[in-house]
C-alpha positions, -999 to +999 in steps of 0.1 A: +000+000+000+030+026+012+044+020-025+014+024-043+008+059-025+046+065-034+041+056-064+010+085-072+031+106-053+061+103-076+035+104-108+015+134-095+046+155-091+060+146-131+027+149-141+023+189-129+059+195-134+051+187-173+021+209-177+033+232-150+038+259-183+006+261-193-013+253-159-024+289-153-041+294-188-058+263-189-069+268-156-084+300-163-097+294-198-111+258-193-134+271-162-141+302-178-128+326-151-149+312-125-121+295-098-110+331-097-147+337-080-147+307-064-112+314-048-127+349-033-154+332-019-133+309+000-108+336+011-140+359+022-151+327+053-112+330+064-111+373+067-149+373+082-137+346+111-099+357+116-078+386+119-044+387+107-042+348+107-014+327+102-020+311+067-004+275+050-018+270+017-014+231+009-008+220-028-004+258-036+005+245-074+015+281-086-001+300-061-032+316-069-050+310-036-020+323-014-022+353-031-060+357-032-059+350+006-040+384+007-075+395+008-078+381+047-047+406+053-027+371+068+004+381+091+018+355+065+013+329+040+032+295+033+027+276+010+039+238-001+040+214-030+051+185-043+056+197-078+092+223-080+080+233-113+046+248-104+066+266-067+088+283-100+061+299-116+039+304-084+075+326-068+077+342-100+043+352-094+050+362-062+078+387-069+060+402-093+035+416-075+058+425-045+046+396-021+077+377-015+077+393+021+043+381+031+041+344+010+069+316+011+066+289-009+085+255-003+085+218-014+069+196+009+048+164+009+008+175+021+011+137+040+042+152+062+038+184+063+072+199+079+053+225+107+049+215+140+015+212+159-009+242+164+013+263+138-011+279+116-047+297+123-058+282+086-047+255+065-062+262+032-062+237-003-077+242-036-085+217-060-058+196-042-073+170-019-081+145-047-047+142-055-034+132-023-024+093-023-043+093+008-072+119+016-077+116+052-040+114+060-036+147+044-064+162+062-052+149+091-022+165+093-038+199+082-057+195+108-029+189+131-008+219+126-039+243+128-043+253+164-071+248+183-100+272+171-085+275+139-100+263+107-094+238+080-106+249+046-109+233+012-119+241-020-128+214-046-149+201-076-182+187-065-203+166-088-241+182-087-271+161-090-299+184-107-307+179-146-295+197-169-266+207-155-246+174-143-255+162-178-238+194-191-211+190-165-201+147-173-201+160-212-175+191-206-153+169-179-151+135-197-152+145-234-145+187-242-117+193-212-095+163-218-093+173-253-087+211-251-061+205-224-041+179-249-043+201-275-028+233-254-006+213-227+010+183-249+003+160-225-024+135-233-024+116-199-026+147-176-060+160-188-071+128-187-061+122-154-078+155-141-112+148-151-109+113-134-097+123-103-129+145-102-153+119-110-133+093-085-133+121-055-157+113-024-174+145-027-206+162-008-214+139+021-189+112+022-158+140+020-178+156+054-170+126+068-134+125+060-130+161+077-147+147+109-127+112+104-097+139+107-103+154+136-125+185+125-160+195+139-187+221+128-176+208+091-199+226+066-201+225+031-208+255+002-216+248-030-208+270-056-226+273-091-249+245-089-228+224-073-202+223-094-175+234-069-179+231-030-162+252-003-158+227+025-150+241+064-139+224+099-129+236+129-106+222+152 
């Protein structure tokens, strides 16, 4: 079992180095613009329950939700990935819009993360989770370093129920995103990948139950446009 979860480990991290180049665009263009709204929404639960908190952002890819949560005014940001190619582009980022004082970003595994207990007021992850080899261990340790009162927070695809729109939604992530993403990324097996990992994530009800399996009470859910994303809380 330890090698198998190596082994996505290992295959996650080539994977995202390989399309780290062309991550931001297709990210952007293939949900039109909305996980920029969906990213505000998240950040607005952390600055209406904290002041001045103590941020890690895990699976921060290139960044875009440590730097959205400078909306919560944090005393600081860190955030960690597996992938060095996406932490390149996401420090680029970074210095560019004169942040490298307030957001760190460093390699480091989301099943060990390197902080110790109570170190953070929020341990945030978007459209990470389902990549972790193993989803409650990951949670579990974001839960861990978040001190007591402070707040787990995740933002990820949900699959919604109602007609038309999760008809809609199977035909755009199984047959129109896989395609685009070949045909702008090069890689054939990554945009494959993606979509899967959304369909295969334990989403709505059975993810709540991974947050409380992880040590995290008041857990609540938010979906966003029509259930296509969810903003999922816990407090520890």
């Amino acid at each position: 079992m330890d090698n198998l979860k190596s082994d996505k480990k290992a295959s996650v991290a080539t994977m995202f180095n390989s399309i780290a180049h062309s991550y931001d665009f297709l990210n952007h263009f293939l949900s039109f613009g909305i996980d920029r709204m969906w990213r505000k929404k998240a950040i607005r639960i952390i600055s209406g329950s904290y002041k001045n908190p103590k941020i890690l952002d895990v699976a921060t890819g290139t960044a875009d939700l440590s730097i959205a949560a400078m909306r919560a005014d944090p005393v600081s940001i860190t955030g960690i990935d597996i992938s060095e190619k996406m932490l390149e582009i996401g420090r680029d980022k970074i210095k560019r819009k004169g942040l490298s004082d307030r957001i760190q970003l460093i390699n480091a595994d989301s099943e060990n993360i390197p902080f110790e207990d109570n170190s953070f007021d929020v341990a945030i992850v978007a459209f990470g989770v389902r990549n972790f080899p193993d989803p409650l261990k990951g949670l579990s340790e974001m839960t861990r370093v978040v001190r007591a009162g402070g707040m787990v927070m995740v933002l990820e695809f949900s699959k919604p129920s109602r007609f038309p729109v999760r008809h809609l939604y199977y035909l755009y992530f199984l047959r129109i995103l896989p395609l685009i993403g070949r045909i702008f990324s090069g890689n054939r097996e990554a945009y494959r990948y993606l979509p899967e990992s959304v369909m295969q994530f334990p989403d709505n009800e059975k993810f709540m139950n991974l947050m409380n399996q992880a040590g995290l009470s008041q857990v609540r859910q938010k979906r966003l446009t029509s259930g296509v994303a969810s903003i999922y809380t816990g407090l520890k």
